[in-house]
N, C-alpha and C positions, 0 to 999 in steps of 0.2 A: 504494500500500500504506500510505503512512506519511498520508495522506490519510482511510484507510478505520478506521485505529485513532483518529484524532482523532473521528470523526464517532460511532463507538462511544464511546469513551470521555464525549464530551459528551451522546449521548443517555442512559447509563448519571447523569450526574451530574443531569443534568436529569428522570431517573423518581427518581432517590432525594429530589431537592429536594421533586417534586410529593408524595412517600409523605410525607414527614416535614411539612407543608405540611397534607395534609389533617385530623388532627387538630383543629391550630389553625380553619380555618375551620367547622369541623361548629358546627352552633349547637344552642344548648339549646332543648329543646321549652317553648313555650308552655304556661303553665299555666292550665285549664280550670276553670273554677269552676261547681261543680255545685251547687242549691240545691234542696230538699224542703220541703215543707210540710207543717206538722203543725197537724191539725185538734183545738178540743177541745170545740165545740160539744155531744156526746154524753158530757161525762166532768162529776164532779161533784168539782172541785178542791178543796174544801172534806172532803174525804173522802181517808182513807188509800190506800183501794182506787180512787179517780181518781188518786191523784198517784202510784201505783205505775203504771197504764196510761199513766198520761206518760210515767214514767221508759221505759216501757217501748217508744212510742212514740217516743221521743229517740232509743234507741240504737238502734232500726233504722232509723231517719232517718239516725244519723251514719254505720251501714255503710254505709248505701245510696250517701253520697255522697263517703264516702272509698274506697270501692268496695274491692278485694281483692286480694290477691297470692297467687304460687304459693307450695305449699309450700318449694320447693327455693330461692326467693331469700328470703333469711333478712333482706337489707337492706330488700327491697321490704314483709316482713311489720314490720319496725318500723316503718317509716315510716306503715302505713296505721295503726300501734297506735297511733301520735304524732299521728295525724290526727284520729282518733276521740277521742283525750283530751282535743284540743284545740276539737275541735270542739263537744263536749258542756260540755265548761269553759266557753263563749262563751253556752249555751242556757243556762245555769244560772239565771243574775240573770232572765231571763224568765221560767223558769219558778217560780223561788222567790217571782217577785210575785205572777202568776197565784196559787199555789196560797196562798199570804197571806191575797191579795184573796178567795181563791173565784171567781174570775174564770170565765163562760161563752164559749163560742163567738168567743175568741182563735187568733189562726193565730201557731205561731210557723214563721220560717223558718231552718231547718236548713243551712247552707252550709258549702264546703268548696273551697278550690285546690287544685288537684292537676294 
């Protein structure tokens, strides 16, 4: 009897070790870096309305590859909003030469970790 309470008792201490245990081991997801290309061989950057089509193909470039969250997770929706600002921030100095220069048939690439 006094046998059967020790062996209880130590498998009892040995599941709570393994519960509290498993947190600590769980590992963080790798982060995936997605990258888009933006074509502007058909845009004339030297023009208002090209460098609006860029703007314009930038920011579905940075959705694309900071991709999306559900409504209901409100952490996951900033993080992708942080993504996208940061992302576009990084295309800027590219795109600001390009449209300087008047620059044709430039690719920029659009990337993102996540």
């Amino acid at each position: 009897m006094k046998q059967a309470i020790l062996i209880a008792l130590a498998s009892a201490l040995i599941t709570g070790a393994a519960i509290k245990a498993a947190p600590a081991l769980a590992q963080e997801p790798a982060l995936e870096t997605n990258i888009t290309l933006v074509r502007t061989a058909d845009l004339d950057l030297g023009s208002a309305v090209g460098q609006r089509q860029l703007d314009h193909r930038l920011a579905n470039a940075a959705r694309e590859v900071c991709g999306e969250a559900s409504d209901v997770d409100i952490k996951g929706k900033n993080e992708v909003r942080r993504c996208r600002d940061e992302t576009l921030a990084n295309v800027r100095s590219q795109r600001e030469a390009m449209a300087s220069a008047g620059e044709r048939g430039a690719v920029i690439a659009v990337s993102a970790a996540r």
